[in-house]
C-alpha positions as CSV (number, residue, x, y, z in Angstrom):
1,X,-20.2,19.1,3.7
2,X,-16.8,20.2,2.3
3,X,-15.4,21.1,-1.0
4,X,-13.3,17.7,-0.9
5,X,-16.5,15.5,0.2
6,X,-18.3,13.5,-1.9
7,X,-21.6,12.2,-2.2
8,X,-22.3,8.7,-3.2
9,X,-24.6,8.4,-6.1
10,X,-27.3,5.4,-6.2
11,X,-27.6,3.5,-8.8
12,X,-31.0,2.9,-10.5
13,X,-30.1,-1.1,-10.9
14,X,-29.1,-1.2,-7.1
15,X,-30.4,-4.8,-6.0
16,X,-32.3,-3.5,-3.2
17,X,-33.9,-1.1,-4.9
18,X,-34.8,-3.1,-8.0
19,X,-36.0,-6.0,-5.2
20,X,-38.3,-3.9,-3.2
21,X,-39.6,-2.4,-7.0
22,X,-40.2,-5.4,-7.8
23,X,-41.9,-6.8,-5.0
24,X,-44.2,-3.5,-4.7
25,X,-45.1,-3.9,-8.3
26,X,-46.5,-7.4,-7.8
27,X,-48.5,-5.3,-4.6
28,X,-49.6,-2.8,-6.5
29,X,-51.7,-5.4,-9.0
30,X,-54.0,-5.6,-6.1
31,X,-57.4,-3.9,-8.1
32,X,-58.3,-1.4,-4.8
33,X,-54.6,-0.4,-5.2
34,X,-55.3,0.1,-8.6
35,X,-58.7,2.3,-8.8
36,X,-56.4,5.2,-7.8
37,X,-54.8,4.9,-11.5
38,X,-57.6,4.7,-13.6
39,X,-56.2,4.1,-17.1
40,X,-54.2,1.7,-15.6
41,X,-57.0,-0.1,-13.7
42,X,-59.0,-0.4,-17.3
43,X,-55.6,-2.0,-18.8
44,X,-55.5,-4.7,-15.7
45,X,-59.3,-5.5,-16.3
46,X,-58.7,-6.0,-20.1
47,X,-55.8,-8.1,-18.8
48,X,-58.1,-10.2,-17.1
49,X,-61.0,-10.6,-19.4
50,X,-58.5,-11.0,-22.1
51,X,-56.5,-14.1,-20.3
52,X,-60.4,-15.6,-19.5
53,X,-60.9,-15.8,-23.6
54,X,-57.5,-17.2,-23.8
55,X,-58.3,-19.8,-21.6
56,X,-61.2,-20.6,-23.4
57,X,-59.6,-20.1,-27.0
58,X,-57.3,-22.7,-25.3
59,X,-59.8,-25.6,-24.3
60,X,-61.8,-24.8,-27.8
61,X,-58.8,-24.9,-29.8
62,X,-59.4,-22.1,-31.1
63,X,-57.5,-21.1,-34.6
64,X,-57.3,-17.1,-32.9
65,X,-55.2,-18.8,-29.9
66,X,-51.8,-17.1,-31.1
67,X,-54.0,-13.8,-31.7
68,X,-55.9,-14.1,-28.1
69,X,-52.3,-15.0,-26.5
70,X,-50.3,-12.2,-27.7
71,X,-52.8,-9.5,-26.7
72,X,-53.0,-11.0,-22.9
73,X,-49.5,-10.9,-22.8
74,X,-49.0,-7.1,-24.0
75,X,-51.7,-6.0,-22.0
76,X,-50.1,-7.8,-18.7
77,X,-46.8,-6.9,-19.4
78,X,-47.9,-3.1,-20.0
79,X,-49.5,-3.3,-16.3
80,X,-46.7,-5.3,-14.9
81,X,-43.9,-2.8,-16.2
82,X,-46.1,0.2,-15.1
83,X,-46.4,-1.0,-11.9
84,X,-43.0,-1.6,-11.5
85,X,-41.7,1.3,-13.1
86,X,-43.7,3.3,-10.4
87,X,-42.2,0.8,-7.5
88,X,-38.7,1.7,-9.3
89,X,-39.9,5.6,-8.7
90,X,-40.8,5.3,-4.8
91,X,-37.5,3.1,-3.7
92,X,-35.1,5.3,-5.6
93,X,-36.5,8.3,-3.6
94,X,-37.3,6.7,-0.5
95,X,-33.0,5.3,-0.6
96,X,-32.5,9.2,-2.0
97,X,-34.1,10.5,1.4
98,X,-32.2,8.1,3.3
99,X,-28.7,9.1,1.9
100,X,-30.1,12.7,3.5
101,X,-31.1,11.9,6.3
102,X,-28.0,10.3,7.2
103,X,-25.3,12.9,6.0
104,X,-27.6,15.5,7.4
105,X,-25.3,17.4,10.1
106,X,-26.0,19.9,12.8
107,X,-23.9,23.3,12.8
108,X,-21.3,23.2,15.7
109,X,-22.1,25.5,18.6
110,X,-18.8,27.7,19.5
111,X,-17.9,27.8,23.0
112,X,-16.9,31.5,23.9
113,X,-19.3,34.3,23.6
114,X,-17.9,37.4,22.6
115,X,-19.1,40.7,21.0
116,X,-17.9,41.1,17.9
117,X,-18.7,43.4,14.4
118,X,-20.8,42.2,11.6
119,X,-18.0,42.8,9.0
120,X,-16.2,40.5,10.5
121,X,-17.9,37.2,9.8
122,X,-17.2,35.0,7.1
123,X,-19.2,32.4,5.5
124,X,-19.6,29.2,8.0
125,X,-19.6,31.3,11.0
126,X,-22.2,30.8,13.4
127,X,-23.4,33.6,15.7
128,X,-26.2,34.3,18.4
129,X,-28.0,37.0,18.2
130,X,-29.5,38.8,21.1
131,X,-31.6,41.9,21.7
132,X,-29.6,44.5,23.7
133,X,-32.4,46.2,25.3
């Protein structure tokens, strides 16, 4: 790369990035997937047992229904936005190593051979080196 190249920057809210965050986060709510995040594996179980009582709060009518409710939906929303957060993570490095792989470039290989002095190479120059013996 040049002095007068630049490199395009990705953005965090690029749509493919936040669609394929989005879409893993909803993956990674699959409870094997989970287990390998243990604090958050005890949140998404509290989610679960939590929206049971809610359903049941619901079909008693309950007087805690507003209480039950807003805990289920802070405990799924911390889950959801962790697991997304950690999908945003992944895609912004997997689209970081694809930006690098693709203005990855090979040095030029110079035609002539010659024999020429250390001293006088400069930076960018390419040389083979070979044992005289």
């Amino acid at each position: 790369m040049t002095k007068h190249e630049t490199t395009k920057t990705i953005s965090i809210w690029d749509p493919n990035i936040v669609r394929t965050a989005a879409i893993g986060a909803l993956k990674k709510l699959n409870p094997v997937t989970m287990l390998k995040n243990p604090v958050m594996f005890v949140v998404e179980v509290g989610s679960v047992l939590t929206s049971a009582l809610c359903v049941r709060d619901a079909m008693a009518d309950s007087p805690d229904l507003g209480f039950s409710f807003q805990i289920t939906a802070w405990l799924w929303f911390t889950v959801l936005f962790a697991n997304f957060a950690e999908a945003m993570a992944e895609a912004r490095g997997k689209a970081q190593a694809e930006t690098l792989r693709k203005s990855r470039s090979r040095p030029r290989r110079i035609a002539c051979e010659q024999t020429s002095p250390s001293r006088s190479f400069r930076r960018r120059h390419f040389a083979r080196a070979t044992s005289s013996s």
